[in-house]
N, C-alpha and C positions, 0 to 999 in steps of 0.2 A: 406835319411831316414827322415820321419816328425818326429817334434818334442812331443813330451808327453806334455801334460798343464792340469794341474790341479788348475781350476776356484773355487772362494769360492763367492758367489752371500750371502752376510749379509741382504738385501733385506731393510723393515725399521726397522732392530733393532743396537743395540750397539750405546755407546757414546766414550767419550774421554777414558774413561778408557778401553774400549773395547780392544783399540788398542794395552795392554799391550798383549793380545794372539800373536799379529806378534811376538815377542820377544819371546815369550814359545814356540811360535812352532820350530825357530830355531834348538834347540839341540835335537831336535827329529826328524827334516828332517836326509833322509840318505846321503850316504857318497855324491854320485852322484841323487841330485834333479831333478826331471822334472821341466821345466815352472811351478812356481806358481805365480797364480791372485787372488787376494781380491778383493771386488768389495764391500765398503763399501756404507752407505749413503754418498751424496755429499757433508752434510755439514762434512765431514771427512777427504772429499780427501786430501786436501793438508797438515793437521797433518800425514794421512797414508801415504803419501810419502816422509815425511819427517822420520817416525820413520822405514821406509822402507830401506831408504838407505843405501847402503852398504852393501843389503842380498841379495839372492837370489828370495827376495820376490817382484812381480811387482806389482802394485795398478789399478786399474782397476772401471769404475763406473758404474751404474745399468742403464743406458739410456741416451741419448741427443737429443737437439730438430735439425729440420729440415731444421733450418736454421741455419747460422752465426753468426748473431744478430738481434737485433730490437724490437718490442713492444709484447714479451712474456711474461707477466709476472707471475715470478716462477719457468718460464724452465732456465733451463742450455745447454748452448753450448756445442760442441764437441772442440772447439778452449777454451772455457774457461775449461774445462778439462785438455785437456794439459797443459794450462800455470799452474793448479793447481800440476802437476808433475805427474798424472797418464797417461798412457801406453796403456790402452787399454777402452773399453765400450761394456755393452749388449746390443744388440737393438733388438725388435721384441720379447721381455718376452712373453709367453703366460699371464703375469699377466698382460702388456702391452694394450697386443693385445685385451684381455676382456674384462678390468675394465676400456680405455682409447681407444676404439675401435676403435685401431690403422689397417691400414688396408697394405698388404703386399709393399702398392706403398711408405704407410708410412716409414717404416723399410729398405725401399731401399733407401730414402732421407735423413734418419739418418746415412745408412750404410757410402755413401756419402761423408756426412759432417764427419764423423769419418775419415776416411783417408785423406781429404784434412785437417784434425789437425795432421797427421802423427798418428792417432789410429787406433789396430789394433781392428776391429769390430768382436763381438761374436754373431752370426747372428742366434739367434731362432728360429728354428719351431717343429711342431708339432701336432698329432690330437688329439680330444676329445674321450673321454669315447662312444660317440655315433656314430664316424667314426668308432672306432674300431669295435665295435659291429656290425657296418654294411659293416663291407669289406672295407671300403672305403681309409684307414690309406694311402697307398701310392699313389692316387690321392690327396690328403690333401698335403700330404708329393711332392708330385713334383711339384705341385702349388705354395705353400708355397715356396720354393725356388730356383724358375725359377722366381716368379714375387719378391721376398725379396732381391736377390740378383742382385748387379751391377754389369755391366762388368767390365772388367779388374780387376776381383779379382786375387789375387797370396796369396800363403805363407804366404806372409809375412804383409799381410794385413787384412788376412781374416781369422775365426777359424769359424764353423758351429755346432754348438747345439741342440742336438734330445734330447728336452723333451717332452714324451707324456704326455699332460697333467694330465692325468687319475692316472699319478702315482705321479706328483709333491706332496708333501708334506703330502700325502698319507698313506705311509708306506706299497703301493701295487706296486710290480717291475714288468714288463714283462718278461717272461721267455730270456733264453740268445739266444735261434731260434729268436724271435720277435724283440730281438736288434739287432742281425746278419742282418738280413732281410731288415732294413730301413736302419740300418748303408751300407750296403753294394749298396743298390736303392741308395741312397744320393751320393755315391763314383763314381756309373756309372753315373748318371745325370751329374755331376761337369767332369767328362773325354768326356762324350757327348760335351760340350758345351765349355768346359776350354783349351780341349786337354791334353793328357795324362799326362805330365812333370811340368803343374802347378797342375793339380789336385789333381795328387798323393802326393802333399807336404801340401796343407792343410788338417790341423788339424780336428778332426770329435769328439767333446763329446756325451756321455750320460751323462742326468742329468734328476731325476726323481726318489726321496728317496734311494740317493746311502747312503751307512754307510759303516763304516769297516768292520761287516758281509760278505754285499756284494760284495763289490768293487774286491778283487781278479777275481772271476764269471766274473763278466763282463769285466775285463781287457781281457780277454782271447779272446774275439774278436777282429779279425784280421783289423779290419775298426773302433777300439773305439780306440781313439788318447789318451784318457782323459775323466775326469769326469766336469760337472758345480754340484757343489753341494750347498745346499740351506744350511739348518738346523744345520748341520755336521760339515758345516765349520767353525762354530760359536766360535768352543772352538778345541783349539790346540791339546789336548787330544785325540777329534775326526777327525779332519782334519788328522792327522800326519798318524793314519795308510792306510787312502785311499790315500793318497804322496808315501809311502813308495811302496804300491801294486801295484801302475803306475809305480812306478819306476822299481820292480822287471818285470814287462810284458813284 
């Protein structure tokens, strides 16, 4: 059975106090939790896993560079991530991918450096507002994660992220056919290629203006493992009933 994970991407906001939400959301997770990730700013990580420890909550960062080490100056590693005590990392953000016009070879050499740190990589894609309009979403969509992903992905190294851009931060969701649809192309592409027994165990979010509104809706697809949520995640309040509605799926 894959596991449930429910991702919080804080993106660039919150500071030191921010971190007092890990602590509020506790008594409001239910009895039995899914996977949860925070994915605060970097200069956070290692306060978030230290006020982490001992919950059910894992810590998680917004990106890593391509390399190991060396003359990057400003990036952060995948291996300095870990030593910071987080678990996991996103690579391939569409905000990434635009504003930093990272390209899919890019996001396969961070994916990379993520697992030779022992991280599990949350591996982003997704089309634009103008692929959709134009038929084109699951050419986008198989591209994207034929050339973003490495081989030898497994379970346990690997989580994959469908955000269409067009709804990130939005407040516009694709109906629950149009998640079905790509979530379900992304499930056969990774059995094409992975073989059935690793396939079937990695994790598949949607992420793209989930809220507790919605989130039940879209749990109900049989190929949605989980959510990556942006905004929502930000405050306990709203994080806790999208945890709760993965959890009931």
């Amino acid at each position: 059975m894959r596991r449930k994970l429910a991702a919080g991407n804080w993106k660039m906001n919150g500071s030191a106090s921010a971190l007092a939400e890990l602590h509020a959301l506790l008594p409001l997770l239910p009895e039995m939790p899914p996977d949860i990730v925070i994915c605060p700013p970097a200069p956070l990580l290692y306060r978030a896993s230290a006020a982490a420890q001992g919950t059910p909550i894992s810590i998680g960062a917004q990106d890593c560079h391509m390399q190991q080490s060396g003359a990057f100056t400003g990036d952060v590693s995948a291996a300095m991530i870990a030593d910071a005590g987080a678990t996991h990392v996103i690579v391939g953000h569409s905000e990434r991918r635009d504003a930093h016009e990272e390209s899919n070879g890019d996001v396969r050499a961070k994916a990379r450096q993520a697992w030779a740190a022992g991280l599990t990589a949350i591996i982003c894609i997704g089309e634009s507002g103008d692929d959709r309009e134009a038929d084109n979403t699951l050419d986008i969509i198989g591209g994207q994660l034929s050339g973003s992903l490495p081989d030898h992905a497994t379970a346990a190294n690997t989580v994959i992220a469908y955000e269409p851009i067009w709804a990130i931060g939005t407040g516009v969701v694709p109906t629950l056919d149009q998640i079905v649809e790509v979530h379900d192309f992304i499930r056969d592409r990774l059995i094409t290629r992975l073989g059935g027994e690793i396939a079937d165990g990695i994790p598949l979010l949607y992420g793209g203006s989930v809220k507790p509104e919605n989130a039940d809706t879209i749990f109900r697809a049989a190929n949605v493992d989980g959510a990556l949520v942006g905004g929502a995640s930000l405050k306990a309040a709203d994080f806790a009933p999208i945890i709760a509605a993965l959890a009931q799926s």
